[in-house]
Structure formats: structure tokens, C-alpha cells
TORLO-237960 format. One record per residue (C-alpha): residue number from 1; residue in three letters; chain; y, z, x. Coordinates in nm, 2 decimals. Example, Ala and Ser with C-alpha at 12.3 -4.5 7.8 and 13.67 -1.06 7.14 Angstrom:
<senus>
 num residuo cadena      v      w      u
   1     Ala      A  -0.45   0.78   1.23
   2     Ser      A  -0.11   0.71   1.37
</senus>
This chain:
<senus>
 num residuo cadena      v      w      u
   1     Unk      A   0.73  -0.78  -1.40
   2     Unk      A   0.41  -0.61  -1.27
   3     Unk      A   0.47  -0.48  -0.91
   4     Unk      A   0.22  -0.59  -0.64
   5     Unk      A   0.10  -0.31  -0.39
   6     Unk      A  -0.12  -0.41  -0.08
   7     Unk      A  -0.29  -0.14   0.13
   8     Unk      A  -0.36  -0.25   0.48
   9     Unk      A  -0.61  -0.10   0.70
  10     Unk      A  -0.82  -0.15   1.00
  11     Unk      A  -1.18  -0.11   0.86
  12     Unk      A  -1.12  -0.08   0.44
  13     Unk      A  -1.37   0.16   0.37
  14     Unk      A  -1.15   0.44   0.32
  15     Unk      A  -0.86   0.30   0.24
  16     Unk      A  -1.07   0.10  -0.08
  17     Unk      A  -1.10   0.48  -0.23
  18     Unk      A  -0.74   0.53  -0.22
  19     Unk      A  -0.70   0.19  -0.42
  20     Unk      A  -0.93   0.34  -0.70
  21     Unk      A  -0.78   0.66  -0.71
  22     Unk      A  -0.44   0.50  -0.73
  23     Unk      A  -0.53   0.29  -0.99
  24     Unk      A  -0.68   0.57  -1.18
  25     Unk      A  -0.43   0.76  -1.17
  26     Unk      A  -0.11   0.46  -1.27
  27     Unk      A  -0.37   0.39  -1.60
  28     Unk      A  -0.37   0.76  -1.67
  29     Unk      A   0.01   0.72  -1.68
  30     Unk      A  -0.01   0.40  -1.85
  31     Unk      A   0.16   0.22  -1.56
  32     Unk      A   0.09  -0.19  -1.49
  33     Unk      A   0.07  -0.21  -1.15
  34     Unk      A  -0.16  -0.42  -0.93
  35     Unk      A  -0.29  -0.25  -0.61
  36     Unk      A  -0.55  -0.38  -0.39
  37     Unk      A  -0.67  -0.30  -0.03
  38     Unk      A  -0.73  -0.56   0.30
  39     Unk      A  -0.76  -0.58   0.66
  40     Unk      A  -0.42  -0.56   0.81
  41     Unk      A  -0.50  -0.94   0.93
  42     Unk      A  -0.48  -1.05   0.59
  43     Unk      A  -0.06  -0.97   0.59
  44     Unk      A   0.05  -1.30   0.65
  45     Unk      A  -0.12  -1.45   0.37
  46     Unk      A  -0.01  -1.22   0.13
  47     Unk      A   0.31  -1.17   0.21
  48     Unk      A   0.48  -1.39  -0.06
  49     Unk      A   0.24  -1.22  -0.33
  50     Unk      A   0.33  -0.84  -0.29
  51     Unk      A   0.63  -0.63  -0.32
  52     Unk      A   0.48  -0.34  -0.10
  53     Unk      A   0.27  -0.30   0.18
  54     Unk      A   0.10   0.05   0.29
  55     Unk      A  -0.07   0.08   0.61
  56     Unk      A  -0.33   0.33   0.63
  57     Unk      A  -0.26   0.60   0.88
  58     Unk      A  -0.45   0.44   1.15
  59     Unk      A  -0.25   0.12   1.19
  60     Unk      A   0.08   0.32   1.18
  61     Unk      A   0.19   0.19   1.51
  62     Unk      A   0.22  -0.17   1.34
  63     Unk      A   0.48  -0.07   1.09
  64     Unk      A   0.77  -0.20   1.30
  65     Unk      A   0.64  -0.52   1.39
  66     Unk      A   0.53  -0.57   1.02
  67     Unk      A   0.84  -0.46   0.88
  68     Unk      A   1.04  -0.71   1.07
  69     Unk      A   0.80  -0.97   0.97
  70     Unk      A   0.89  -0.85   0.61
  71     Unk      A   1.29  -0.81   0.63
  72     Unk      A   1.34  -1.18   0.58
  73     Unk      A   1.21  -1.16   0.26
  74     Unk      A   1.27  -0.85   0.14
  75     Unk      A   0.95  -0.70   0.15
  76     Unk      A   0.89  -0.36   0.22
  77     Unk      A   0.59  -0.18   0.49
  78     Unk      A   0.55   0.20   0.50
  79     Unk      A   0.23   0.41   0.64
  80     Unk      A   0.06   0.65   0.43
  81     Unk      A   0.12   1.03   0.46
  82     Unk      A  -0.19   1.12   0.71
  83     Unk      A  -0.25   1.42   0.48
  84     Unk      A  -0.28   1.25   0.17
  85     Unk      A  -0.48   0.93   0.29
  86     Unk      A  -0.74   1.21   0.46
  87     Unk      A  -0.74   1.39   0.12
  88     Unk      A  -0.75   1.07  -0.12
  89     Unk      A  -0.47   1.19  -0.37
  90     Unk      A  -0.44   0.89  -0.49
  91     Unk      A  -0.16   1.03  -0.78
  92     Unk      A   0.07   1.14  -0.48
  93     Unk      A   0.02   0.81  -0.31
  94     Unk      A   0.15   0.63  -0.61
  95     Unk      A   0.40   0.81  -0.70
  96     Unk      A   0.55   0.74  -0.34
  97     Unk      A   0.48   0.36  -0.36
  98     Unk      A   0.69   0.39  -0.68
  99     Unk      A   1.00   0.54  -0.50
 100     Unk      A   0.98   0.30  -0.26
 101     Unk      A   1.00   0.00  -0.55
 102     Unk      A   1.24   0.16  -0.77
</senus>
């Protein structure tokens, strides 16, 4: 079964870059995976839908209160390394969402 990532932000300008490099870089490797990025608002309603949330480095002080949102169902939240969401390195940012599905 495909795995769902969701990146959550405050604005989504930057965090929209890191979707497309992420997705460039899982076809390069030839792995299905569906990643798409929204305002952190939008959790709720797509909390059912995804297997993974990342929160872009500027919302990282929502984690908790996300996370326990997400326990119940077995969802995991995580924040973005601020070095790679600054840099776009989209590969390494995958390859972390990836651990944390495994």
C-alpha cells in the first residue's frame, strides 16, 4: 500500500518546494509514495488519510499537541531538521520520512 506523507506549515510557500523535491527525488528511486503540503489547520481533516505528518520547522512547538492528537490512531508527527528544510534536500527529507514508516 502506497504511504501517505503530509507536510504541515504555517504559510506553504516553502514548505511546497520541499514537496517537489521529495517527490523528485522518491521517482528517481522508483518509490510510490504520495506527499503533499498544507496549512497546519488542515490536520484534522486529514488525519484519517495519512500515515505521516512533518511540520515545517516553524510550527515545531505544535508537535506535542499534534502528536497526542495522533496517538489514538496511530499516526505519527515529527518536525523537519531546520537544516535541511532551510537547504531544500528534499532526498534527505525522504529518506527520514521513510525511517519513520518502516
Amino acid at each position: 500500500m502506497m504511504k501517505k506523507i503530509l507536510l504541515l506549515c504555517s504559510a506553504g510557500m516553502s514548505t511546497s518546494m520541499v514537496v517537489k523535491k521529495m517527490r523528485e527525488s522518491a521517482e528517481k528511486k522508483g518509490i510510490e509514495v504520495h506527499i503533499e503540503a498544507q496549512p497546519v489547520e488542515a490536520f484534522h481533516d486529514n488525519l484519517e488519510e495519512y500515515d505521516l505528518f512533518l511540520l515545517g520547522p516553524q510550527i515545531r512547538f505544535k508537535k506535542n499537541e499534534l502528536q497526542k492528537i495522533a496517538d489514538p490512531v496511530n499516526k505519527k508527527v515529527e518536525v523537519i531538521n531546520m537544516a535541511d528544510y532551510g537547504m531544500m534536500k528534499g532526498e534527505k527529507i525522504l529518506e527520514e520520512a521513510l525511517k519513520l514508516l518502516a
